[in-house]
Residue, then its C-alpha position, 0 to 999 in steps of 0.5 A: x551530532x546524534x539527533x533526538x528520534x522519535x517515539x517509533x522508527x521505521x523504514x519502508x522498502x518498496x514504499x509504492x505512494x505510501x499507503x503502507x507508511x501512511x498507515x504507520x504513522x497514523x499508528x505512531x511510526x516515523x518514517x527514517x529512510x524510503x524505497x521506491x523505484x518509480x519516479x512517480x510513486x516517489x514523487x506522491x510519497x515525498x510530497x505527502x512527508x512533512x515530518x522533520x527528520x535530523x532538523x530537516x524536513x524529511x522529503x528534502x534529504x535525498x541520502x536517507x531516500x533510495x530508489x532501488x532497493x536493490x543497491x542497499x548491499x555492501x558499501x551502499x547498505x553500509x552508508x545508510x546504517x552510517x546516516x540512520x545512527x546520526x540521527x541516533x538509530x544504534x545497529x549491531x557492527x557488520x561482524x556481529x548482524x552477519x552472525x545473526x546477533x545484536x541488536x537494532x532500535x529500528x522499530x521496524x522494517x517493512x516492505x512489499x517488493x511489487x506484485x505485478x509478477x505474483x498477480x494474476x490480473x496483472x500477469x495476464x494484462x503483460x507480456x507472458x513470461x516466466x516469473x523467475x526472469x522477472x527481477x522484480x520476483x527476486x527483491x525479497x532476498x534482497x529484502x531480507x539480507x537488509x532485515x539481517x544487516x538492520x536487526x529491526x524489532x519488528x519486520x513485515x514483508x506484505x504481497x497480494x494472495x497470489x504469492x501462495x499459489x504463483x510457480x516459478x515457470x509456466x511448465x513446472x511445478x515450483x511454487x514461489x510461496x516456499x522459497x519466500x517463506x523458508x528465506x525469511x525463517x533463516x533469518x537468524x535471531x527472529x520468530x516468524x509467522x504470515x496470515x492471508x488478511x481481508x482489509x474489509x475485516x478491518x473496517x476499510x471498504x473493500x475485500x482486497x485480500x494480502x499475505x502479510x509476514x511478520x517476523x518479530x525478533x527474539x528478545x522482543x518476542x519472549x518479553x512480550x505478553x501479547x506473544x504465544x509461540x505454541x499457539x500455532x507454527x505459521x498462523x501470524x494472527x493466532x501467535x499474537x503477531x497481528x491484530x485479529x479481525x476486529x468489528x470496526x464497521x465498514x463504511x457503505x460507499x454511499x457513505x464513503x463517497x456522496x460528498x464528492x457527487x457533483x450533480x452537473x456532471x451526469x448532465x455534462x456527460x449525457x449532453x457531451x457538452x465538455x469544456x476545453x482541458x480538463x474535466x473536473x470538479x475543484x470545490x467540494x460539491x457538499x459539505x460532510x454527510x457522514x463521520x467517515x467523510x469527515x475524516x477523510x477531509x480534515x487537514x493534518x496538523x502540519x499540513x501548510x495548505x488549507x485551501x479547500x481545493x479538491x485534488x485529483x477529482x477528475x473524470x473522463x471524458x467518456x464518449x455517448x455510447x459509454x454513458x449510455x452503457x453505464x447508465x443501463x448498468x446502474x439501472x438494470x445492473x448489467x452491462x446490455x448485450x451489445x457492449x458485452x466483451x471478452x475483455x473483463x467484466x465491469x461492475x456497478x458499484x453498490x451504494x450499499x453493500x450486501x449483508x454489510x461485507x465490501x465485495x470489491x477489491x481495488x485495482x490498477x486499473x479504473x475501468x473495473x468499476x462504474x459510479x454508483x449512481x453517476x455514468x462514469x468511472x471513479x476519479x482519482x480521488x474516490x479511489x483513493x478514498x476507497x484505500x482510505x487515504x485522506x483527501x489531502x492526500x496528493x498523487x503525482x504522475x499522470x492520470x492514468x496510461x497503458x499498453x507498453x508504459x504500463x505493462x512492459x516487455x519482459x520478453x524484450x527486457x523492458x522492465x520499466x514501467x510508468x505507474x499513474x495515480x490510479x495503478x499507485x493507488x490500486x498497489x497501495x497497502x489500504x491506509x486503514x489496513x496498515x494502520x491497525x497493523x500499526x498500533x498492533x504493532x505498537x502495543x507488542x514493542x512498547x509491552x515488550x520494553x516495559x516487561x524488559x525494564x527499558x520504559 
């Protein structure tokens, strides 16, 4: 029985917590079908999914999930276009996609294979090698042999900026970015076009540059009024594939994140006075002082929980040496001379930012940064706050981990990583980023079907 779809369709490959397909939906998509290797980033995306997909609520029907998108191929790829045309998605037959025609009513098709491979931090905090033997550094061909099978309206492949400059090997002088770009330009029927994007220029609080590449196809292209081809051969947002910068004010963090400050926390801290198990603050401490506050705490529609409990609102318990090198920082702004490590450098956050521009960038790892005016780290959920994720927003997995669980071994063929709340947060696509995507994306298909008749 063919179901009824909805407005937007769209599939999220390598769908991390779901920061990217939060975004979308914020913009109008639904997702159909999700990848995600990780049992604890799964676990944060499904329990976050309350739409009803075919009647069902979508988290619980695992066949339209998948944790390794490598095993969409063949039969397995063949399945999932069985199971997405029951719910009344219409694909090319296999003969016509392998000869790059025909056409899906797939909105869109997005993804972002994981990074650590292509990032400098998160290269140079594992095991040395060469990124061609990270089999993680493959998954876009994967990628785009499934773009060539669906004939999606609209695909995105999204990675952190040191994709651009990353080599295969140590050695040589291979760069992985011209490989990327010439596998997804082959893909027959779809103009292609990719941007380095700052999330602070679209009103999220953070810098957090991504390299986002956007293929539209054809037919969608050519119909589409806020499409020009000739303006540029690679410049996604100059071709009209992406939203331009836009003026949206970015919120200062005092304003992103003085509702959460319990002030009995710093005492706790400085008197070392801990409690048994954990150390947490589980009611809001004030109510909303801003609009973006607001937001952040309102409750979805269908969402079934509307207790006022806080989640994931908890802090380390860091010991009287630590405290009192966070508050030296907060008061002098640098770490004092007797804590100073090669390591990295930790940062105090601002409370507002320097000529109104974030100069941060959220990462896997909660240590970079201390509290504005309290001394210690952010919790999970101010970080998650800093991505724009909502706060009822739930993440699974434990809290934090390290050494080997989080990085691996590649030299010994140890791949499998844990990946906790905050390195799930900090690979997230920014919510607010991906949701100007999103409606961007929207006016390009809708204006596209209209100028063609079909609306």
């Amino acid at each position: 029985m063919i179901q009824q779809l909805p407005n937007l369709t769209m599939i999220d490959l390598f769908a991390g917590c779901g920061g990217l397909s939060l975004g979308m939906e914020n913009a109008g998509f639904t997702p159909v079908f999700v990848s995600e290797l990780s049992p604890d980033a799964m676990g944060t995306y499904l329990a976050n999914r309350h739409h009803i997909i075919g009647g069902k609520p979508f988290s619980e029907q695992t066949h339209l999930h998948c944790n390794n998108a490598n095993d969409l191929q063949g039969e397995r790829l063949e399945k999932m276009v069985r199971d997405l045309s029951l719910l009344g998605l219409s694909f090319p037959k296999k003969n016509e996609a392998k000869k790059g025609v025909g056409y899906s009513n797939l909105d869109l098709l997005a993804g972002g294979p994981p990074c650590q491979g292509y990032s400098g931090i998160g290269h140079r905090r594992s095991y040395a090698v060469d990124k061609k033997d990270l089999p993680s550094n493959q998954l876009y061909v994967g990628m785009a042999n499934i773009i060539r099978r669906l004939r999606p309206r609209i695909f995105l492949f999204e990675n952190v900026r040191g994709i651009l400059t990353s080599k295969w090997t140590r050695e040589g002088d291979d760069k992985i970015w011209p490989d990327v770009w010439k596998e997804f330009r082959s893909i027959s029927g779809y103009c292609v076009r990719y941007t380095l994007v700052r999330a602070s220029d679209y009103g999220v609080p953070q810098n957090r540059p991504r390299v986002f590449l956007v293929g539209i196809r054809e037919d969608i292209a050519q119909k589409s009024s806020l499409i020009n081809l000739k303006n540029d051969d690679v410049d996604a947002v100059r071709c009209g594939f992406l939203p331009a910068p836009n003026s949206l004010e970015v919120p200062d963090l005092e304003d992103l994140l003085s509702d959460l400050v319990d002030k009995k926390v710093t005492k706790i801290l400085e008197t070392q006075d801990f409690k048994k198990g954990a150390f947490t603050t589980t009611r809001y401490p004030l109510p909303p002082q801003t609009k973006i506050q607001e937001q952040l705490r309102a409750l979805p529609l269908n969402y079934d929980n509307r207790s006022n409990e806080l989640t994931d609102h908890e802090y380390s318990k860091h010991a009287l040496r630590i405290v009192n090198k966070f508050q030296h920082m907060i008061i002098h702004g640098e770490i004092p001379e007797n804590a100073k490590t090669k390591k990295f450098a930790q940062k105090v956050l601002p409370k507002k930012w320097v000529n109104g521009r974030p100069t941060i960038t959220v990462t896997s790892m909660p240590d970079d940064y201390v509290h504005y005016c309290q001394p210690r780290i952010l919790t999970v959920r101010e970080w998650a706050r800093l991505q724009l994720f909502p706060d009822w927003y739930k993440f699974s997995g434990k809290r934090t981990t390290g050494g080997i669980r989080r990085a691996g071994n590649p030299q010994e063929g140890i791949f499998d990583r844990e990946v906790p709340k905050y390195t799930q947060i900090g690979n997230a696509v920014p919510v607010g980023l991906a949701e100007n995507v999103g409606k961007y994306f929207k006016k390009i298909i809708e204006d596209s079907l209209k100028n063609a008749g079909k609306i």
